[in-house]
N, C-alpha and C positions, 0 to 999 in steps of 0.2 A: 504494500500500500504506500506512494507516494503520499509525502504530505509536506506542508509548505512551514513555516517558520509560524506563520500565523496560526495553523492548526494546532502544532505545539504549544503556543502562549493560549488558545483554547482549553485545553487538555488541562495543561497546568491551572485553569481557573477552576475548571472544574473537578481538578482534587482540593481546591482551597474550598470550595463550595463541600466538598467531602468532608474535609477536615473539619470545618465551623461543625458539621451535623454533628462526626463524632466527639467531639468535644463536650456536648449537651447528651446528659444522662437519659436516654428517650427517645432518641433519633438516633436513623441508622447511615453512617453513610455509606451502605450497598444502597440505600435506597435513590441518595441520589447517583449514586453512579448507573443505576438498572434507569432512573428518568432522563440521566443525561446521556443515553445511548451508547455507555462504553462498557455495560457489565460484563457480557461474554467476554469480550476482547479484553476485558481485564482477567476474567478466570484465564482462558487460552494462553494469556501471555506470562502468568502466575506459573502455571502449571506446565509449562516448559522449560521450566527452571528445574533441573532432575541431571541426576549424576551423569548423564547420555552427553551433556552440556559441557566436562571436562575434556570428551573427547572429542569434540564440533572445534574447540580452544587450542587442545594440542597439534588436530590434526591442520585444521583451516585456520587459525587463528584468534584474533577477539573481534575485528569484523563481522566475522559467518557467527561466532558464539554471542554477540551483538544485535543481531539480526535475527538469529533464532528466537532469543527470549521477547524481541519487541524491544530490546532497550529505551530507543527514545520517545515511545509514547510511555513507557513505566517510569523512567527517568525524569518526564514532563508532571507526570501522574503525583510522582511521589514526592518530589521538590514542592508542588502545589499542596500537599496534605500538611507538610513538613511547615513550611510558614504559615500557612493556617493555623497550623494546631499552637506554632510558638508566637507567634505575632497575636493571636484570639484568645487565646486561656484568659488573659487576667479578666477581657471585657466580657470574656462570656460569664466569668465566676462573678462578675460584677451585676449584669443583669440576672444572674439567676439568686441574688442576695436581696438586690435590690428593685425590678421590675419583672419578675416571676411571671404573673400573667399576661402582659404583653410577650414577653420571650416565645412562652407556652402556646399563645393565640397565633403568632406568627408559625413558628412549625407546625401547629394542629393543621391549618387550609392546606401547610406546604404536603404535608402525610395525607392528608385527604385527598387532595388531586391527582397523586400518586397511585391510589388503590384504582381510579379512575384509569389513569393511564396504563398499569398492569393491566387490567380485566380484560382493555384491548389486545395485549397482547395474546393473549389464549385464543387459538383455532376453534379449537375443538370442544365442548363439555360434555361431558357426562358424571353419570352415578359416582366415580370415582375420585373425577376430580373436584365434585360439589362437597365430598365428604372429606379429600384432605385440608381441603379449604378451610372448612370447620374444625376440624382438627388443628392446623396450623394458628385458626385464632384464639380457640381454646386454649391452647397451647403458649401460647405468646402473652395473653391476658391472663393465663395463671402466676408466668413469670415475673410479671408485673403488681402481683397481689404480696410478694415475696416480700419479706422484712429482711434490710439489708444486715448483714452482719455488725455486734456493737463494736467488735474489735478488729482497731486498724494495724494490719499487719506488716512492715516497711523488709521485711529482710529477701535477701537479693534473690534466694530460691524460688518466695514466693510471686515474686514479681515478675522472675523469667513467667511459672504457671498462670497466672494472673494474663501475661498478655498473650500467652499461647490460645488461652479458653477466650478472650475478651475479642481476636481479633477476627477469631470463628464467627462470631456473631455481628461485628463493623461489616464482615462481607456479606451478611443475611441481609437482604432488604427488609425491614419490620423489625429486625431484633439489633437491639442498641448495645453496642459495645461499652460503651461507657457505662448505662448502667448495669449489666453484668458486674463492671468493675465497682459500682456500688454495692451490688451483692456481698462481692468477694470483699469488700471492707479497702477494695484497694484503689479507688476513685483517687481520694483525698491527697494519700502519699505521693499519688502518681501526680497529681495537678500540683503541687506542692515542689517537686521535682524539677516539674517543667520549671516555673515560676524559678527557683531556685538556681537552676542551671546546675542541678545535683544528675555529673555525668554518669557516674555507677550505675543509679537506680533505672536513667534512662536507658543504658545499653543492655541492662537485664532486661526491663521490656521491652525492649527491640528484640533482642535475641529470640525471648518468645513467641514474640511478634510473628519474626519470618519463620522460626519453625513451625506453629499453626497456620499460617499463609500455605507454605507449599505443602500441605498437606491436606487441608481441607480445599483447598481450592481443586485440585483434582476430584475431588469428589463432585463437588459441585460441576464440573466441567462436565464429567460423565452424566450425571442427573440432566443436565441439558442437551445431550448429547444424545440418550437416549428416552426422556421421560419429560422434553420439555413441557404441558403441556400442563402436566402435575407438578410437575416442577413449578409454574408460576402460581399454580391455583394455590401451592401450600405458603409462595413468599405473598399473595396477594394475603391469606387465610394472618400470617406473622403481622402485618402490616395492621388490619384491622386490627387485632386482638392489641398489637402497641398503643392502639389510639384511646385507652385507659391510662397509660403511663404521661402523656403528656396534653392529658386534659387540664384547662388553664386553672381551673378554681378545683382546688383542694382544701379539706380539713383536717388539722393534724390531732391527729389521735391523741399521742405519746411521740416525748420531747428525748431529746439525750447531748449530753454535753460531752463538745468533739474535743481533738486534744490540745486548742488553746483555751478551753476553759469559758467555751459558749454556748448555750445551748442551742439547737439545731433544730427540725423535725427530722422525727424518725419513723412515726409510721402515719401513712395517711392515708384519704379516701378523696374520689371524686363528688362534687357534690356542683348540683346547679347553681345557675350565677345570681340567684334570688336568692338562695339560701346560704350564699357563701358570707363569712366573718370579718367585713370590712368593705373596702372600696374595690368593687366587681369591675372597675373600670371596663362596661361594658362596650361603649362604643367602641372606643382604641384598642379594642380586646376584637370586634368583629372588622375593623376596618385592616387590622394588621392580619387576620388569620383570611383578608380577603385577596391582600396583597399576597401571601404568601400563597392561596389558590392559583391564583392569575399568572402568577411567576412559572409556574409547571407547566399551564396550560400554553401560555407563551415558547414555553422551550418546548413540548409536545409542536404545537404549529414549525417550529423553525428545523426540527426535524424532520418534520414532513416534509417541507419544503426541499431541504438539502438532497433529501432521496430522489 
């Protein structure tokens, strides 16, 4: 595939566009990668990264071993995640402290329009695929009902594990990497890290990182390869069932105090924007979750177009 310089500076916005999502505990960014048109081509070019790839090196060179894995769209791809994730942390930690339901209302249209643009893509349904669908939401909206663990764990083993299991899920469209790592107690340390420029912690989850990368992504490679069809009915199935995690009004159950000594919420519920415990800021809550609709559906048209 030929492609121009501007393609590239493309690519790379839309791993920064990645990276904001994964960064926000509730957002996936497989998802936007699967809206902005590059999911397969990113599994394919993942999963030809395999030991076959020392011998493409020795025999042809780094050129041919260059070219096989896709280098410079994964190169463009990941540079774009990469200053997203470090140039965004602090503003995303900031809205998510400080303007929670705007943040929330904004992804909510963006995940919405999303399930919209998946269901297109499915040929074919039936019996099967209606059922993993539901399965897949079940599935995603239990994981979302989950109480995060109280205790945050920083040491380097856990954190290789932590981003091996967190990045399985950044590739899933609907299931959010980041809060996985809420689960695993391991959000806080990791954003902490970053913020920090604490290089250890960050290369332990790197490390893990690419070891669940080139491993699950061949999976996922083959699931498309042979069962696309289920294949999207179970990520379109993941994606509803998220859309409980980053519903904008929440009530917090039970509080717990993080480890500077503030207390936090810890477990909550979704609740309507009439019954919600303060300022619903309802309109700026539907005008931003409109923008964030329109955004999809805009990149969906410009897609179409390009084809």
């Amino acid at each position: 595939m030929s492609r121009t310089i501007k393609d590239y500076l493309v690519i790379g916005l839309k791993g920064m566009a990645m990276g904001a999502a994964d960064v926000v505990p509730g957002v996936s960014g497989g998802t936007i990668a699967f809206i902005s048109g590059i999911y397969e081509e990113l599994l394919g070019s993942i999963s030809n990264v395999k030991l076959g790839l020392f011998k493409t090196l020795k025999e042809d060179g780094l050129k041919a071993a260059w070219k096989q894995v896709n280098g410079n769209f994964l190169a463009s791809l990941f540079i774009g995640i990469f200053v997203s994730i470090v140039s965004l942390a602090k503003a995303i930690k900031y809205l998510l402290e400080n303007e929670p339901i705007l943040l929330w209302s904004f992804f909510f249209g963006l995940v919405l329009a999303s399930i919209i643009y998946i269901v297109k893509q499915i040929s074919k349904w039936s019996f099967t695929s209606l059922f993993v669908l539901i399965l897949g939401a079940f599935l995603a909206y239990y994981i979302t009902t989950l109480n995060p663990l109280v205790s945050e764990n920083s040491s380097l083993l856990f954190m290789f594990l932590a981003g091996a299991i967190a990045i399985c899920a950044m590739i899933l469209p609907g299931v959010s990497g980041a809060f996985i790592l809420v689960l695993l107690g391991a959000y806080k340390p990791i954003l902490a890290a970053v913020n920090d420029r604490d290089l250890k912690t960050i290369a332990a989850v790197g490390a893990g990182a690419i070891v669940g990368l080139l491993t699950f992504s061949k999976i996922l490679k083959w699931l498309f390869s042979n069962y696309k069809n289920y294949t999207l009915a179970a990520l379109t199935g993941f994606i509803i069932g998220s859309l409980n995690k980053i519903w904008p009004w929440k009530e917090t159950l039970t509080w717990r105090t993080n480890s500077h000594g503030v207390e936090v919420p810890f477990n909550q519920q979704s609740v309507t924007p009439f019954s919600f415990d303060g300022d619903a800021q309802l309109t700026m809550a539907i005008v931003l979750a409109v923008i964030g609709f329109a955004i999809i559906l805009g990149m969906e048209k410009l897609a179409v177009h390009k084809k």
